[in-house]
N, C-alpha and C positions, 0 to 999 in steps of 0.2 A: 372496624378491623375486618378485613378478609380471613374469611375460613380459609382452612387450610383445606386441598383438592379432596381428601382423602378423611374427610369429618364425618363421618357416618360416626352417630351414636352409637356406644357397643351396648344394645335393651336387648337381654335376653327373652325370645317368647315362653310365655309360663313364668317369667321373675318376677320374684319378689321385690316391693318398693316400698321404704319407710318416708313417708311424706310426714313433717311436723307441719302442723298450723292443717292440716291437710283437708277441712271443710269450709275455711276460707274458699275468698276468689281465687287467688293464684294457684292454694293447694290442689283443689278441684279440677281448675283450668290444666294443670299438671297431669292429675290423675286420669283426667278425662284423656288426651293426649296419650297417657299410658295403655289405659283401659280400649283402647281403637285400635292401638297401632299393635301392640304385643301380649291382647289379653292379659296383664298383670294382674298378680295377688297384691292388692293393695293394703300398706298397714297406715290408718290417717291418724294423726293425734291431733287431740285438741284439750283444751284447758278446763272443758265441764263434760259433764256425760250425758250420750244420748240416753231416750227414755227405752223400754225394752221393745224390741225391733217386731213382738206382736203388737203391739200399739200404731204401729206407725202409720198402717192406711186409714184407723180409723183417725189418729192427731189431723193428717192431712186432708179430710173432709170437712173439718170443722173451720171454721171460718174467722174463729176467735186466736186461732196459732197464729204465734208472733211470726212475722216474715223472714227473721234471720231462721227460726225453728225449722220453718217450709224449704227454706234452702240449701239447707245444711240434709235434713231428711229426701229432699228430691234430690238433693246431687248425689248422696250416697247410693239409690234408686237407681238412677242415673249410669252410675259408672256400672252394676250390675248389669244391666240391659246392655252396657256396651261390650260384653266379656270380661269385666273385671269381677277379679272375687275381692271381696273389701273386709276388713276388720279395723274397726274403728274403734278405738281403745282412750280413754282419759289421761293425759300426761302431764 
């Protein structure tokens, strides 16, 4: 399908975005996109809990972290570094 001429996104800079699944591929890939383009306040849900967010550079030096863990902890990292503020909450 052709856009229509006049498709600009209406992403407010500084908005707020509830992303479900949001430490998945897609969610991330999403957030990240947000997190560049209009600094967003990100909210991600996901279906277990991260561990407490002092823990998290020492999880990701250890080399025994499961790889889904590492990716889920470096995209949230991630989106921060990009201008995103993130809140990541259990749903």
């Amino acid at each position: 399908l052709e856009a229509p001429a006049d498709a600009a996104l209406p992403l407010r800079s500084k908005g707020t975005y509830l992303i479900t699944g949001g430490t998945g591929g897609i969610g991330l890939t999403v957030a990240r996109f947000l997190a560049r383009t209009v600094q967003a306040r990100l909210i991600l849900t996901m279906s277990s809990a991260l561990p407490d967010r002092d823990a998290w550079r020492g999880m990701l030096d250890d080399p025994a972290l499961p790889a889904a863990s590492r990716t889920r902890l470096q995209g949230v990292l991630e989106l921060e570094a990009l201008g995103g503020e993130v809140l990541v909450l259990q749903a």
